[in-house]
FIDODO-126962 format. One line per 3 residues: number of its first residue (from 1); their letters; for each residue x, y, z of N, C-alpha, C, CB. Coordinates in Angstrom, 1 decimal, decimal comma, padded with zeros to 4 digits. Glycine has a CB too. Layout:
NUM	a	X Y Z X Y Z X Y Z X Y Z ~ ... $
This chain:
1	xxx	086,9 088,3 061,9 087,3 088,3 063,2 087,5 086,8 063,6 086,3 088,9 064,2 ~ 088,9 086,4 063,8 089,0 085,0 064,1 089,3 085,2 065,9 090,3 084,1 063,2 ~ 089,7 083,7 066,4 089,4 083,4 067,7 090,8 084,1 068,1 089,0 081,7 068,2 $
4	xxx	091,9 084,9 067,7 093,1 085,5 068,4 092,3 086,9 068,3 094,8 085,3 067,5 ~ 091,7 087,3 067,4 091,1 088,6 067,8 090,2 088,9 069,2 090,2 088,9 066,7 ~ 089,6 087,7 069,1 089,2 087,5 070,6 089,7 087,6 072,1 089,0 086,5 070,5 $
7	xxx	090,1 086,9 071,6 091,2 086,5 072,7 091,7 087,5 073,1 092,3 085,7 072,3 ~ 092,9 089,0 072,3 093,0 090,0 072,4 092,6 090,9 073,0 093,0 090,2 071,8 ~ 091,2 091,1 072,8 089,8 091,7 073,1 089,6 091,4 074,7 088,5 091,0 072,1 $
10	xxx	089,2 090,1 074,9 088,8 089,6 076,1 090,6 090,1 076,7 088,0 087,7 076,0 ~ 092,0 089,5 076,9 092,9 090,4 077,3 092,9 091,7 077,9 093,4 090,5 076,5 ~ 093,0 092,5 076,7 092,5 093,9 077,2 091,4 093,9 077,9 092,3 094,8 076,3 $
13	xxx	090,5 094,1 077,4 089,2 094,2 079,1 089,5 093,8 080,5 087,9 093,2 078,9 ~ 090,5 092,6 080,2 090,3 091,8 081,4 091,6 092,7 082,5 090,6 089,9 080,9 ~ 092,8 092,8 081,6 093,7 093,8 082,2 093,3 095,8 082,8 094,7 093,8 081,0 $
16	xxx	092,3 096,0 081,7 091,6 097,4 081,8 090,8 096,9 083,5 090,2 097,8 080,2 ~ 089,8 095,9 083,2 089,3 095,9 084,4 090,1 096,1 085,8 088,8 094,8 084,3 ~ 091,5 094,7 086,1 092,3 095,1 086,5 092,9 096,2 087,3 092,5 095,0 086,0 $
19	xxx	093,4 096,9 086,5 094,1 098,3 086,6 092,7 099,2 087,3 094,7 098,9 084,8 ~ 091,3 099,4 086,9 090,6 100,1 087,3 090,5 099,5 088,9 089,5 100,0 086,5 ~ 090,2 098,3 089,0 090,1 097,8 090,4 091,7 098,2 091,3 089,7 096,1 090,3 $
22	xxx	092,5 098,5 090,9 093,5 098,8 091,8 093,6 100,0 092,3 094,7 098,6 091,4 ~ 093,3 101,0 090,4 093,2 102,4 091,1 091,8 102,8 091,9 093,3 103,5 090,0 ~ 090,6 102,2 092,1 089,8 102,0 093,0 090,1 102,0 094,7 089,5 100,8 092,5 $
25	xxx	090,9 101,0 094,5 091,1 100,1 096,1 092,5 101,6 096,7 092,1 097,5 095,9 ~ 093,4 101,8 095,2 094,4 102,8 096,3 093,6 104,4 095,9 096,6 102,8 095,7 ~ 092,5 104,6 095,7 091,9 105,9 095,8 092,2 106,5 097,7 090,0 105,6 095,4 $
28	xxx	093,0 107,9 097,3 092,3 108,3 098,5 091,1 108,4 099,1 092,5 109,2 098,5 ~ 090,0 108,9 098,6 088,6 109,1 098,9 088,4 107,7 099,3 087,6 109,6 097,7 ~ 088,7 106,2 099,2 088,1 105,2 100,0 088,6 104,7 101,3 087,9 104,3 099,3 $
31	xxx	090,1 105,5 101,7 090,9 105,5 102,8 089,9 105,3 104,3 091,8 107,0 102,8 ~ 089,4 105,9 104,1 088,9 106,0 105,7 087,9 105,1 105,5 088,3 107,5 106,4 ~ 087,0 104,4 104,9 086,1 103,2 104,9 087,0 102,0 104,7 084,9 103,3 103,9 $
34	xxx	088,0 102,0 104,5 088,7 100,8 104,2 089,2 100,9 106,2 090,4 101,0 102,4 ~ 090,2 102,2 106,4 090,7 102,1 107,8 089,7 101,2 108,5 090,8 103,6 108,5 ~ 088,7 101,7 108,9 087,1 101,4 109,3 086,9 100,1 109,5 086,1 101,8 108,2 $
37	xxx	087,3 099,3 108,1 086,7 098,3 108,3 088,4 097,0 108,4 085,3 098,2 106,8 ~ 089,2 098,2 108,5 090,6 097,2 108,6 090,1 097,1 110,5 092,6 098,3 108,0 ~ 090,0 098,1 111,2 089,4 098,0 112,8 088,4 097,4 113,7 089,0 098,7 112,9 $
40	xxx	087,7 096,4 112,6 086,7 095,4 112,8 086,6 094,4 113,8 086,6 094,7 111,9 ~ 087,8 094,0 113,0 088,2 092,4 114,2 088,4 093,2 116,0 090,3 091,3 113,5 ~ 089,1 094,4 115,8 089,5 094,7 117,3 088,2 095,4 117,5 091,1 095,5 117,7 $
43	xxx	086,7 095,5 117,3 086,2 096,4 118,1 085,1 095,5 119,1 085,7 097,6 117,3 ~ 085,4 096,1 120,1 084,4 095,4 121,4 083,0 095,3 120,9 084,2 096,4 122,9 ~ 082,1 094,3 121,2 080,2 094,3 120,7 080,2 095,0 122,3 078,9 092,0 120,3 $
């Protein structure tokens, strides 16, 4: 294993990770806690 195998390795993970965190953030199921906290700044204390 030289250092381009690496490199490769760390790539992919880093893109996998990526991709998970997007399909994460556009999940339906987190819609309404995201709305929630998009409503923040405008709510009265």
């Amino acid at each position: 294993m030289d250092i381009n195998d690496l490199r490769s390795i760390v790539t992919t993970v880093s893109f996998l990770t990526f991709v998970g965190i997007v399909v994460w953030a556009w999940s339906k199921s987190n819609q309404p806690d995201f709305d929630e906290a998009a409503q923040l700044p405008f709510k009265e204390d």
